[in-house]
TIVOLUM-156539 format. One record per residue: residue number from 1; residue in one letter; x, y, z of N, C-alpha, C, CB in turn. Coordinates in steps of 0.02 Angstrom, whole numbers, padded with zeros to 5 digits, always signed. Glycine has a CB too. Example, Ala and Ser with C-alpha at 12.3 -4.5 7.8 and 13.67 -1.06 7.14 Angstrom:
# TIVOLUM-156539
{1; "A"; {+00660; -00284; +00390}; {+00615; -00225; +00390}; {+00660; -00165; +00390}; {+00565; -00224; +00452}} {2; "S"; {+00642; -00112; +00354}; {+00684; -00053; +00357}; {+00645; +00002; +00394}; {+00704; -00030; +00286}} 
This chain:
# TIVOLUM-156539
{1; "X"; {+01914; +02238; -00498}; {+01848; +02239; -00527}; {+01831; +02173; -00562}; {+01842; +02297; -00577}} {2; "X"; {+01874; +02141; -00609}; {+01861; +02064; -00623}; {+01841; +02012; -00573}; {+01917; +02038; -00648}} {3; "X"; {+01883; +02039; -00508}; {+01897; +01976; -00471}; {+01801; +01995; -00445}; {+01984; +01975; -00397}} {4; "X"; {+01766; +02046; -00455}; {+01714; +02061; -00414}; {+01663; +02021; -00470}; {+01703; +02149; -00393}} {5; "X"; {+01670; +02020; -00537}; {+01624; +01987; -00594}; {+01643; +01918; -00581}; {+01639; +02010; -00677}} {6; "X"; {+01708; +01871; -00559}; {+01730; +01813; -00577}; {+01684; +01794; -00488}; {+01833; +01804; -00600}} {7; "X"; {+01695; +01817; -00451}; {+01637; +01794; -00388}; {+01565; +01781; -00411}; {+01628; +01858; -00329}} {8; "X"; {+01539; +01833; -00441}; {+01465; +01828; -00469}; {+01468; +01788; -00507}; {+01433; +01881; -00500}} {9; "X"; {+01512; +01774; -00549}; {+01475; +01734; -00599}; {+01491; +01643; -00590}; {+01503; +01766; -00679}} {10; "X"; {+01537; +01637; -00519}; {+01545; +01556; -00505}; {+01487; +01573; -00453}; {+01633; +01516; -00472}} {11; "X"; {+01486; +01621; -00409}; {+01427; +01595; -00380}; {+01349; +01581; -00397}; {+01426; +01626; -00341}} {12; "X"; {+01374; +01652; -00462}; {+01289; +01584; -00499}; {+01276; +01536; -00528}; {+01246; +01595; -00543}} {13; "X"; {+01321; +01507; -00549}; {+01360; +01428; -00558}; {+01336; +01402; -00504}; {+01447; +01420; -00558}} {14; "X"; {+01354; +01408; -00454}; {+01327; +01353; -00385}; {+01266; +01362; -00380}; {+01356; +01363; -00307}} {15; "X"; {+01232; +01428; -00382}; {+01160; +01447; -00344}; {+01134; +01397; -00408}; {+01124; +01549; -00336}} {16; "X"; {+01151; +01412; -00474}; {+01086; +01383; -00540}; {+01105; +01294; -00544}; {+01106; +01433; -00649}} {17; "X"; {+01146; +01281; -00502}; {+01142; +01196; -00491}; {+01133; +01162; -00451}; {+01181; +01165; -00498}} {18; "X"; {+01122; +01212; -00385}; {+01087; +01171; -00346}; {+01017; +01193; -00332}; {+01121; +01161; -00289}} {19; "X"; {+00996; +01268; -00388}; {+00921; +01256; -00404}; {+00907; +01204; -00435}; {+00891; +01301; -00440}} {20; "X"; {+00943; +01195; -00494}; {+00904; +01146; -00512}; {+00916; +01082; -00500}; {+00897; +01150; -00565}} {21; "X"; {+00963; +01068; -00462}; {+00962; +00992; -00403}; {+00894; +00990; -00377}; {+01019; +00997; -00322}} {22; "X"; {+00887; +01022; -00338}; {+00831; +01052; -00287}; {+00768; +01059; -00326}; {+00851; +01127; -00255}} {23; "X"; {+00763; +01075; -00398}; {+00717; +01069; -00449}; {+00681; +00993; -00462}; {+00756; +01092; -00509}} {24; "X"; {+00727; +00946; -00448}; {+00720; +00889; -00469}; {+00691; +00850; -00409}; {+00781; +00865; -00498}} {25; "X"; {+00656; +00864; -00353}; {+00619; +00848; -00301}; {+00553; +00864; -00311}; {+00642; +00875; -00247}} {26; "X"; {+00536; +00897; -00347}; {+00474; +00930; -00355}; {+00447; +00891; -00420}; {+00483; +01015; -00364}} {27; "X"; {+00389; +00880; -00440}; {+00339; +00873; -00505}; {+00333; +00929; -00542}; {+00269; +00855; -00490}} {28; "X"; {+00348; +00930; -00618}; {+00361; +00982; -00659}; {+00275; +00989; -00670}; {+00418; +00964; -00732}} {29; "X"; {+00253; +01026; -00682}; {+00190; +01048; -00705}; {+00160; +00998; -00767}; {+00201; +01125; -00728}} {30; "X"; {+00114; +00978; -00762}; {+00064; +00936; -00806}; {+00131; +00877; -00820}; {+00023; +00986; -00890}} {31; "X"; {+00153; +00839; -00737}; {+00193; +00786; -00765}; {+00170; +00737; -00782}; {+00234; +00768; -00735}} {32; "X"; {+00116; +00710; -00763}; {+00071; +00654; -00780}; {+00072; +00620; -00841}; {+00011; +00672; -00776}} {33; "X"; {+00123; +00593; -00865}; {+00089; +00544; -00940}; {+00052; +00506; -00948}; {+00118; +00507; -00971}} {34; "X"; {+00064; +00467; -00873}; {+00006; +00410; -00903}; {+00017; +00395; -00793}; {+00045; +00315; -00998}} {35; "X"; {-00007; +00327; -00786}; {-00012; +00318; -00715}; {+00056; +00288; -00688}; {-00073; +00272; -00698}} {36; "X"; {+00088; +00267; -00726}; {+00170; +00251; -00699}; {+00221; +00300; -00715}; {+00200; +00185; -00732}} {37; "X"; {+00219; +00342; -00735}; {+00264; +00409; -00778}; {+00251; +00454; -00734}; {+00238; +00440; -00859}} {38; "X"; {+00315; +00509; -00716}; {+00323; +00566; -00683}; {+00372; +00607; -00715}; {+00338; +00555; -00617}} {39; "X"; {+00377; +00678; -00716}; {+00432; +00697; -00742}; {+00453; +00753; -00689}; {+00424; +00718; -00816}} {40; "X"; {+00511; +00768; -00673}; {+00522; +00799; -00625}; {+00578; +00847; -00658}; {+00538; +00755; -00566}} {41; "X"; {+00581; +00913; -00613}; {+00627; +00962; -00643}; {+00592; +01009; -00669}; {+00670; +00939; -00691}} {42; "X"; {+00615; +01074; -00659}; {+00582; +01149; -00693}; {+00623; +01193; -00665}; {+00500; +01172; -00676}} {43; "X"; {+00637; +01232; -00749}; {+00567; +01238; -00783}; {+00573; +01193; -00835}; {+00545; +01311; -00811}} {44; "X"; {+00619; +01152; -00840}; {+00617; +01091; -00881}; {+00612; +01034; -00875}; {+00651; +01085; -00906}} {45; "X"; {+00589; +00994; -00896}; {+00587; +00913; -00863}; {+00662; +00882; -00872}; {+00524; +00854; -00911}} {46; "X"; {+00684; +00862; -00806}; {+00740; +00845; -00831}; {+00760; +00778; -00794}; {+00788; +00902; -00826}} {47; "X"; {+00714; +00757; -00781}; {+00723; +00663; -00764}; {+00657; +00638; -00777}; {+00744; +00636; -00671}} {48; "X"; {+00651; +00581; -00799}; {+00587; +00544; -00813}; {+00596; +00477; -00768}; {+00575; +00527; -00898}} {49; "X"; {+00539; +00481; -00718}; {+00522; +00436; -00681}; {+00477; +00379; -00693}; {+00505; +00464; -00641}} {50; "X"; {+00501; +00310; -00681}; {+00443; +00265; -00708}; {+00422; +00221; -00632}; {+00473; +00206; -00783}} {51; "X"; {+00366; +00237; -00614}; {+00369; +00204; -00533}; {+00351; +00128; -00539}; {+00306; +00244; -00473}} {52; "X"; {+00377; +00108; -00514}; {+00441; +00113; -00434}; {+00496; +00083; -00458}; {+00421; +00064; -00349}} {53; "X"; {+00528; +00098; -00526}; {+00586; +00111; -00555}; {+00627; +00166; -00533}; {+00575; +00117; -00614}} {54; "X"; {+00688; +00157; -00528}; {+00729; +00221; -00548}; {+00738; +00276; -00603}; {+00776; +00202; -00549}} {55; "X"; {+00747; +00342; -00594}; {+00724; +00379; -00653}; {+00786; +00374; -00695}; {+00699; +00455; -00638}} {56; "X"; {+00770; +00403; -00736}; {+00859; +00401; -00804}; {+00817; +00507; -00835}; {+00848; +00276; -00935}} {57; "X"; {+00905; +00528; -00835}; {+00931; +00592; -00843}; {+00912; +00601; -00896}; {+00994; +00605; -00835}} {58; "X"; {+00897; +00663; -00914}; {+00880; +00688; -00980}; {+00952; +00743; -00991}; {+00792; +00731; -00979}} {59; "X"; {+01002; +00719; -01002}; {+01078; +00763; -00986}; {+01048; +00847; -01032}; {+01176; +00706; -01042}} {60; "X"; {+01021; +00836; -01104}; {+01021; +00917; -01118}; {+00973; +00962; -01081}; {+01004; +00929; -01191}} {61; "X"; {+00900; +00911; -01074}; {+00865; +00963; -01027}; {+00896; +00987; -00977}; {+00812; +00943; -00997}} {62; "X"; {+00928; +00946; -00920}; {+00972; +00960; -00850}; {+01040; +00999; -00879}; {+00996; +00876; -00803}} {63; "X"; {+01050; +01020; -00943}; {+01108; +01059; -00936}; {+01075; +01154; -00959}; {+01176; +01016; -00999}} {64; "X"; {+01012; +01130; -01005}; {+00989; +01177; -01011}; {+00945; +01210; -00957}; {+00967; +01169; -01058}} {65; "X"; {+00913; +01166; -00904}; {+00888; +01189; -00838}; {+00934; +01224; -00796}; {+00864; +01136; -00802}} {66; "X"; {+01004; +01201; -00803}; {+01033; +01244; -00742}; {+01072; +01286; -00779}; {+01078; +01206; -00682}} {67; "X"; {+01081; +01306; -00848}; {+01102; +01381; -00874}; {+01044; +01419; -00872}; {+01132; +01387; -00948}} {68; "X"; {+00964; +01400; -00866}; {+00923; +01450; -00845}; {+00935; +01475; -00766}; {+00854; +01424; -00857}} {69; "X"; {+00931; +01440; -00708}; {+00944; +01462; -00677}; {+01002; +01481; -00636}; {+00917; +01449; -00669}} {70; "X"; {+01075; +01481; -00691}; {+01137; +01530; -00696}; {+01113; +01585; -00702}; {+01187; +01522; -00750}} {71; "X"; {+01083; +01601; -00761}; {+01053; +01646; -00802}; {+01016; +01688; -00755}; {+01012; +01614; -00857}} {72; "X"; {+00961; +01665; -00725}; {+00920; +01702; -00676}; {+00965; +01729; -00584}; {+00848; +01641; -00665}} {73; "X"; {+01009; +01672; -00574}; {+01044; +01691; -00514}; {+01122; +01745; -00536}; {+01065; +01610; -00473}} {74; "X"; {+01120; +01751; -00601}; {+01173; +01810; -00610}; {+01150; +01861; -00617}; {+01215; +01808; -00660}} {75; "X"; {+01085; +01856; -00651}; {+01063; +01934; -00664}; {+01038; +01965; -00574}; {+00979; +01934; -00735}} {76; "X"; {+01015; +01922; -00543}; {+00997; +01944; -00457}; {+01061; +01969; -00434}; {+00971; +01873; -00400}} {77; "X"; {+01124; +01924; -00428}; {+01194; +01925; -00394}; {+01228; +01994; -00444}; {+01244; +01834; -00403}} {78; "X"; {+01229; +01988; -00474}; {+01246; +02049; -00534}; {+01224; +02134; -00507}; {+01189; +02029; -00616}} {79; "X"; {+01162; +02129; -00482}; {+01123; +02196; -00458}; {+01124; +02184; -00381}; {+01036; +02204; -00492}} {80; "X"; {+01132; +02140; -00370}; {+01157; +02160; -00275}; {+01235; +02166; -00274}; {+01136; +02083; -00205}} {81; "X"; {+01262; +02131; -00317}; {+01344; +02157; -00288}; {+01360; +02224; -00347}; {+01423; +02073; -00299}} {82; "X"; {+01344; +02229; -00374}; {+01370; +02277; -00420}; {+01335; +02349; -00452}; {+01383; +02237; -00472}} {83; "X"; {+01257; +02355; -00434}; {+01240; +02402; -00461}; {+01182; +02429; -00395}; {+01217; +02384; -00538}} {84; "X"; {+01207; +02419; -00354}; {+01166; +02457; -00282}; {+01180; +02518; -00287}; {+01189; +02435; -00203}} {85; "X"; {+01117; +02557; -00277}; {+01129; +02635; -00264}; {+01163; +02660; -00214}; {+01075; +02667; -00257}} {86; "X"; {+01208; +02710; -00217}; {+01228; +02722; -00131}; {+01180; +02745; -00105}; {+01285; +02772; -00110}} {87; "X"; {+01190; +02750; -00017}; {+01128; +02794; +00003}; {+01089; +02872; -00028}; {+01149; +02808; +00067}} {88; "X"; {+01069; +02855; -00010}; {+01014; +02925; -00029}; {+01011; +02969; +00038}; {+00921; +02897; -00050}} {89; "X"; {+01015; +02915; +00101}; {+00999; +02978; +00156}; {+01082; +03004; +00191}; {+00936; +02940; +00235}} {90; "X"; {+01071; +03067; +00185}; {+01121; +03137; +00209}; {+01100; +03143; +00269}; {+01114; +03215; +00169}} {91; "X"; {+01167; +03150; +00313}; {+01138; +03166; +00383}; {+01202; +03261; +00377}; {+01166; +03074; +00470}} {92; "X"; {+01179; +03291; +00346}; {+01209; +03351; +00353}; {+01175; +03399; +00392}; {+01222; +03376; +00295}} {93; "X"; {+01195; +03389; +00438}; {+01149; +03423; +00505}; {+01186; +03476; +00504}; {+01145; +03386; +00586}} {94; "X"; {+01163; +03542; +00501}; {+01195; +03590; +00515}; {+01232; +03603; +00589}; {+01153; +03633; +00499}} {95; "X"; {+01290; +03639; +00600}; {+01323; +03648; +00652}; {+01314; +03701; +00686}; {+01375; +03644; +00642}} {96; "X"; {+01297; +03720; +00732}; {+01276; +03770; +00793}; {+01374; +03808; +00814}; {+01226; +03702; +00882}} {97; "X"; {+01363; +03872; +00783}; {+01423; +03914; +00800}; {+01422; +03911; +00864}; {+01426; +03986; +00777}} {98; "X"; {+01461; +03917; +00921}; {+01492; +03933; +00982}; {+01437; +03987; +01018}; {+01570; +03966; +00968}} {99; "X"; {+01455; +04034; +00975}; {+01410; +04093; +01000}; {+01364; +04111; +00982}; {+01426; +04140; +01002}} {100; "X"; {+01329; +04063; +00931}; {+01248; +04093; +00923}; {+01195; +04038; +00969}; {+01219; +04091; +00824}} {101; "X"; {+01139; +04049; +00971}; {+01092; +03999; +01007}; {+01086; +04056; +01076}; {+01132; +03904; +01026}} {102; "X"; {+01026; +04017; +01100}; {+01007; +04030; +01178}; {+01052; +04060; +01231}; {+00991; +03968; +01207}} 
């Protein structure tokens, strides 16, 4: 049963860092500072771009961006590996005795 929590919880380790790798391609919402400024990353800004400079890391935002989405890919991985309902559908078909019927 551990070894089934210690899967979930490295694999949301990988899923919430390479969301937010994958976060950092995108324009964070109202990134615009000014006309050379971009900020990229969400739901946090977590690189600041100065064009056509290279950007520089914002290390706490980018550590706090990808324990949100640990956070969000454990609680998903958490309820698909561990708290699925069993089925619901019964195939208890009743059985036809030998000698009754047609």
């Amino acid at each position: 049963m551990k070894e089934k929590w210690l899967v979930t919880l490295l694999g949301s380790v990988v899923v919430g860092v390479i969301a937010t790798l994958i976060s950092g391609f995108f324009l964070a919402p109202l990134s615009r500072m000014g006309v050379d400024v971009v900020l990229r990353g969400a739901p946090l800004a977590w690189m600041i771009q100065v064009i056509p400079r290279a950007g520089s890391l914002l290390w706490v935002q980018f550590i706090a961006d990808a324990l949100f989405w640990v956070a969000i890919s454990f609680a998903v991985l958490a309820v698909l590996m561990h708290y699925r309902p069993t089925s619901t559908i019964h195939r208890d078909v009743p059985r036809r005795s030998p000698g009754a019927g047609s």
